[in-house]
C-alpha positions in Angstrom: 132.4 95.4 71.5 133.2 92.8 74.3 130.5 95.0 76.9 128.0 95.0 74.7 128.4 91.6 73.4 127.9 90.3 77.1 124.9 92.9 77.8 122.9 91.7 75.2 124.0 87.8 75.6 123.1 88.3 79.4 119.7 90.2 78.6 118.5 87.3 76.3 119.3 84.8 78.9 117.0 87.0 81.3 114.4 87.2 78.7 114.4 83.6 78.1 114.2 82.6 81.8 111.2 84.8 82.2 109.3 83.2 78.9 110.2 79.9 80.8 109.2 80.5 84.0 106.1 79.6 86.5 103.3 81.4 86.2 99.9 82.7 87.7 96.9 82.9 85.3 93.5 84.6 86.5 91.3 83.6 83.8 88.0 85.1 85.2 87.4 87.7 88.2 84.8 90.0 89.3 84.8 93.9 88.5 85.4 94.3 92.2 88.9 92.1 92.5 91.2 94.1 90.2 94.2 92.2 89.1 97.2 95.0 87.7 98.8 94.9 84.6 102.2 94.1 84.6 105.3 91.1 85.5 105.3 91.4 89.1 106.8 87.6 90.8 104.5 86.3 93.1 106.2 83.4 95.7 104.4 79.9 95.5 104.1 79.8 99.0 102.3 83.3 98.8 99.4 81.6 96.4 97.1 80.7 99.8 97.1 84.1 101.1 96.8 85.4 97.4 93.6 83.0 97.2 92.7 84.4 100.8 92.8 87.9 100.3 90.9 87.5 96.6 87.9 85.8 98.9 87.7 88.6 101.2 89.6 86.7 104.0 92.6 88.4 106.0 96.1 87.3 106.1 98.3 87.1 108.9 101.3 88.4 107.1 101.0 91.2 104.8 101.2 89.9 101.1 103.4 92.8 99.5 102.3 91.9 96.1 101.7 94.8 94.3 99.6 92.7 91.6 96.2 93.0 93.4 94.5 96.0 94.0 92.7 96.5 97.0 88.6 96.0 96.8 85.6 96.8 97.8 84.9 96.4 102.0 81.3 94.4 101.3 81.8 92.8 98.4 83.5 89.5 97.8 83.4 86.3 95.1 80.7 83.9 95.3 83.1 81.4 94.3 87.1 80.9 93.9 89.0 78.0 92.2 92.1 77.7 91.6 94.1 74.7 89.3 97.6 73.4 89.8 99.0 72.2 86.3 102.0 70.4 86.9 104.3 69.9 83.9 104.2 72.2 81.7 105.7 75.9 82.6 102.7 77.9 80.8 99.5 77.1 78.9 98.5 79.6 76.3 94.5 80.4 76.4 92.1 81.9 74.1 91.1 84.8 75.3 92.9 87.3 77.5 94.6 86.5 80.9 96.5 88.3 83.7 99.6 86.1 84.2 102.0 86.8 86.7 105.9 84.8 87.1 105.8 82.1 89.6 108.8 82.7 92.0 109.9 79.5 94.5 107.6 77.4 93.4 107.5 75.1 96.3 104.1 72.6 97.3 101.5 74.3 98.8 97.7 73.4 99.8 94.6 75.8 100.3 93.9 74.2 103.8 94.3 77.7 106.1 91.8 78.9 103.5 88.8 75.6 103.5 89.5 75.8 107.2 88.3 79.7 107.6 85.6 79.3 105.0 84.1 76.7 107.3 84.6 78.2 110.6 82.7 81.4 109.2 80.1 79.8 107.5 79.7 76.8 109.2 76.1 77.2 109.4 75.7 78.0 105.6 77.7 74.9 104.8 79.2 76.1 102.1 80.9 74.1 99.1 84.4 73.2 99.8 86.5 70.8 97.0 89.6 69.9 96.9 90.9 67.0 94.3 93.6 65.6 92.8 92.9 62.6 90.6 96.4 61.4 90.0 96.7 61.3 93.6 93.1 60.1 94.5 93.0 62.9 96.8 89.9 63.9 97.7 88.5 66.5 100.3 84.7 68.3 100.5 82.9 69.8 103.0 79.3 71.1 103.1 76.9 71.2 100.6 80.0 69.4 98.2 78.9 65.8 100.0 75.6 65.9 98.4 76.1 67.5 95.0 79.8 65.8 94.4 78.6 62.1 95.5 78.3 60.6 92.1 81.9 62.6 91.2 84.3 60.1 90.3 87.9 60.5 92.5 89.7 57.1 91.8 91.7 56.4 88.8 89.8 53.3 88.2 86.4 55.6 88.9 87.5 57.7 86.2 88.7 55.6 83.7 85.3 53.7 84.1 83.8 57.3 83.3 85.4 57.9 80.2 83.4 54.8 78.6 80.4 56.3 79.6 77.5 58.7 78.0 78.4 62.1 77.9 82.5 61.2 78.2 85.0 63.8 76.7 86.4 61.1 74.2 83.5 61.3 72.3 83.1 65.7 72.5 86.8 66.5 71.4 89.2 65.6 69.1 92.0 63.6 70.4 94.5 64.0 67.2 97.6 62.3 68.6 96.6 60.9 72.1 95.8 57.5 71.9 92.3 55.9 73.9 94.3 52.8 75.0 97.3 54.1 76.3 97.0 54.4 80.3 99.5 57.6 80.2 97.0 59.3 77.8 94.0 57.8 80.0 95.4 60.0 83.0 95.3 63.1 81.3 92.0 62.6 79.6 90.8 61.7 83.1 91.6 65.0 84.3 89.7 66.8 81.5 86.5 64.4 82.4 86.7 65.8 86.2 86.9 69.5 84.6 83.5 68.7 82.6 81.8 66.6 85.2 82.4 69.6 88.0 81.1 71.9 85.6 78.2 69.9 84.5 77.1 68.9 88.2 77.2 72.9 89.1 74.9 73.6 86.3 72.9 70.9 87.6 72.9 72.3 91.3 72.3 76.2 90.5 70.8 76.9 93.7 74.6 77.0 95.6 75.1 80.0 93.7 72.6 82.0 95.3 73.6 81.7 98.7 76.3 84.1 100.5 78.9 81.9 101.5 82.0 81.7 99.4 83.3 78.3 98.0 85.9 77.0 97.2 87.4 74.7 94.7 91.3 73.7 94.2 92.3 70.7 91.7 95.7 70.0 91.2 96.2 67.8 87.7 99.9 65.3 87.3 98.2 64.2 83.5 100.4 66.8 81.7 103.9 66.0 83.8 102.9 62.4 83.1 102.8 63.2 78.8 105.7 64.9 78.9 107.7 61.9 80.6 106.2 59.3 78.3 106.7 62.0 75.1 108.8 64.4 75.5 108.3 67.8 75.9 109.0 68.8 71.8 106.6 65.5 71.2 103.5 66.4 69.2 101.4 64.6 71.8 102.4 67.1 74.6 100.9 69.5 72.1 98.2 68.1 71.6 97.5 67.5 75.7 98.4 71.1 76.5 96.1 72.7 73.9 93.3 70.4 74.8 94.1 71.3 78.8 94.0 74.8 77.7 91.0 74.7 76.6 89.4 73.0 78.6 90.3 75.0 81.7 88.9 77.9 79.5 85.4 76.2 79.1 85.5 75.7 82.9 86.6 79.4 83.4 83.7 80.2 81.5 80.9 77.7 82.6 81.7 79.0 86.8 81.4 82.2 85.8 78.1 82.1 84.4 76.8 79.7 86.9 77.7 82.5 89.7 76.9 85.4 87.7 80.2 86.4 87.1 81.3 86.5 90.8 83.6 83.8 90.7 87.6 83.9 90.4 89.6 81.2 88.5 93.0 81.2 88.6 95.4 78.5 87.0 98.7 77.8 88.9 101.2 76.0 86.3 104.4 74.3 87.5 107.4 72.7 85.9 108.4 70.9 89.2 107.8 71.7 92.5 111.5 72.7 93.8 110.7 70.3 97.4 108.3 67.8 98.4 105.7 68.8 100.4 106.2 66.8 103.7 104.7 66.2 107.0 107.4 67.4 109.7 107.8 65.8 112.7 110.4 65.4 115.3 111.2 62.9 118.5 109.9 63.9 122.6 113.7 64.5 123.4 114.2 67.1 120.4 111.5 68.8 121.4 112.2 69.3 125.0 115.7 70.0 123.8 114.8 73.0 121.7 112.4 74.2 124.2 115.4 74.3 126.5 117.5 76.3 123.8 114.7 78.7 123.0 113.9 79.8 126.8 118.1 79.5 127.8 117.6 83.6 127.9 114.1 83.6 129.5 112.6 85.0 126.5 108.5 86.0 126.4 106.5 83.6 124.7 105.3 85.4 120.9 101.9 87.2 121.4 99.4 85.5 118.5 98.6 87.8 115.4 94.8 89.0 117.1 96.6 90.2 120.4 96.2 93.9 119.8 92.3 93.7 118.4 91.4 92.4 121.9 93.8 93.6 123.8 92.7 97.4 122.9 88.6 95.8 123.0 89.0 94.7 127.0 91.3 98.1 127.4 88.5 100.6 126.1 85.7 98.6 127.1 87.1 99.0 130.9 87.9 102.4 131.0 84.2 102.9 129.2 82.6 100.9 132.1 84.8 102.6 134.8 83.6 106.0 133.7 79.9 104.9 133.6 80.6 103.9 137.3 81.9 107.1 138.7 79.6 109.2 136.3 76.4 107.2 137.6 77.7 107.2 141.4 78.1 110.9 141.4 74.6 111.8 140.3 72.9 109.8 142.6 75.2 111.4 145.1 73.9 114.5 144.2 70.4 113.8 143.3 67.9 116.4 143.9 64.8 115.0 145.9 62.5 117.9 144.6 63.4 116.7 140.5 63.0 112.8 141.8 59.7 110.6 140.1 56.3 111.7 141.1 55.9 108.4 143.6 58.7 110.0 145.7 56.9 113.3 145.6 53.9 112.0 146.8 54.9 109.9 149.7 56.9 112.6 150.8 53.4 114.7 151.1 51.7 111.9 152.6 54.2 111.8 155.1 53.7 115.5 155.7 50.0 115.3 156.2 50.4 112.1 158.5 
């Protein structure tokens, strides 16, 4: 009786700490990237190569996440954006989702990623957005200068935005948030940039037609922010999270027509980040003193991740070149004069006659 007492008392703790925990959304994908059923954990500081490897791009670790299925070779999204929700554990969406547990879920940025997509398609200049309002964070490359210009970044931008025509205070129900309080401001904020990227995309059609890949990654505080002021059990919490919710759906929804449904959302949401993401540094002496530690044993210096690919490309295209050498050298060796070009024959005979 005692057994089974604690087996069951220790399966509903599991069970509850997997309805509480992280988790990875993919509202919309393409046919082509396949997303598997099931409750496989995913590492937050996998989520850039995840991203990655969902935009066609390699990774220089293998991911071991048996959640994605491998693709087609040619074919790859138009478009890829992915939100960080902080606050709030899950968000429960309309329509049908692929979510996945959130394992470590430490700070992490899609840098390595807008850093490849521009060094590939440079010359495309391909939209590249990365935003978070509460932090007035803002990053774009390429065609995002000209069509995000008149996107508002700073609080104060925003805030200003949300008195304006078209602003989300006047298109949905705000039940208990309040339009004065500056915590409930924040949040609504947030939904404003979700409807203004959407709306200056519809505007701009013409960057879904081209063939480089963007890429768009928002991270949103507004929630975390509620749940301080409120209270997590508070019915304006409910009220944010179900308006967040759908929101992100509508902006699912509106990329996915705009690219013809080649476009991958996913949603990222996060209680709290388990460390702050830092900058790390260390002094001139520490350095030298670790270089001295790491080469006490004369130890080889680590060969990069591409050393292989063109170590095997100048290996082959050697031995190709050597035996193009020695195969040409030893026919003209042995070249027949009677089988040379007609000029050779003929001067030979004028030769002859002289």
């Amino acid at each position: 009786m005692f057994t089974t007492s604690v087996f069951l008392t220790a399966t509903f703790v599991c069970c509850a700490a997997g309805i509480a925990a992280d988790q990875l959304t993919v509202l919309q994908a393409p046919q082509y990237v396949t997303f598997r059923e099931g409750r496989w954990p995913i590492s937050g500081e996998k989520v850039p190569d995840l991203v990655a490897l969902t935009m066609g791009f390699s990774v220089q670790e293998d991911l071991g996440w048996p959640g994605l299925q491998v693709g087609p070779l040619f074919e790859r999204p138009r478009a890829t954006a992915l939100v960080v929700v902080r606050g709030v554990n899950s968000l429960e969406f309309s329509q049908s989702s692929m979510s996945y547990p959130l394992e470590h879920p430490v700070p992490f940025t899609l840098d390595s990623v807008s850093n490849t997509v521009h060094t590939l398609f440079v010359d495309d200049t391909p939209v590249v957005l990365q935003l978070a309002p509460s932090e007035e964070r803002l990053y774009m490359v390429g065609k995002a200068n000209a069509v995000f210009e008149d996107l508002p970044v700073t609080l104060q931008q925003i805030k200003g935005r949300l008195s304006q025509e078209g602003s989300v205070l006047n298109s949905m129900p705000l039940n208990s948030l309040s339009r004065s309080n500056e915590v409930d401001l924040l949040f609504l904020s947030e939904v404003q940039v979700l409807h203004d990227i959407a709306a200056l995309l519809l505007r701009h059609r013409h960057l879904a037609k081209d063939h480089s890949p963007d890429l768009y990654s928002l991270e949103f505080a507004g929630l975390e922010e509620i749940s301080r002021q409120y209270g997590m059990d508070s019915q304006q919490f409910q009220d944010a999270a179900k308006i967040l919710a759908e929101a992100l759906q509508k902006f699912a929804e509106d990329l996915s027509s705009i690219y013809s449904s080649n476009a991958v959302v996913e949603v990222v949401t996060v209680k709290t980040f388990e460390t702050a993401l830092t900058r790390k540094s260390r002094s001139i002496l520490q350095s030298r003193q670790s270089e001295n530690e790491d080469n006490k044993f004369n130890l080889a210096y680590k060969y990069d991740f591409d050393y292989a690919v063109i170590f095997n490309i100048v290996l082959w295209l050697m031995i190709g070149l050597v035996l193009a050498v020695i195969v040409i050298a030893y026919n003209l060796w042995n070249m027949d004069p009677g089988y040379d070009s007609i000029i050779y024959r003929m001067t030979n005979q004028k030769i002859r006659l002289d």
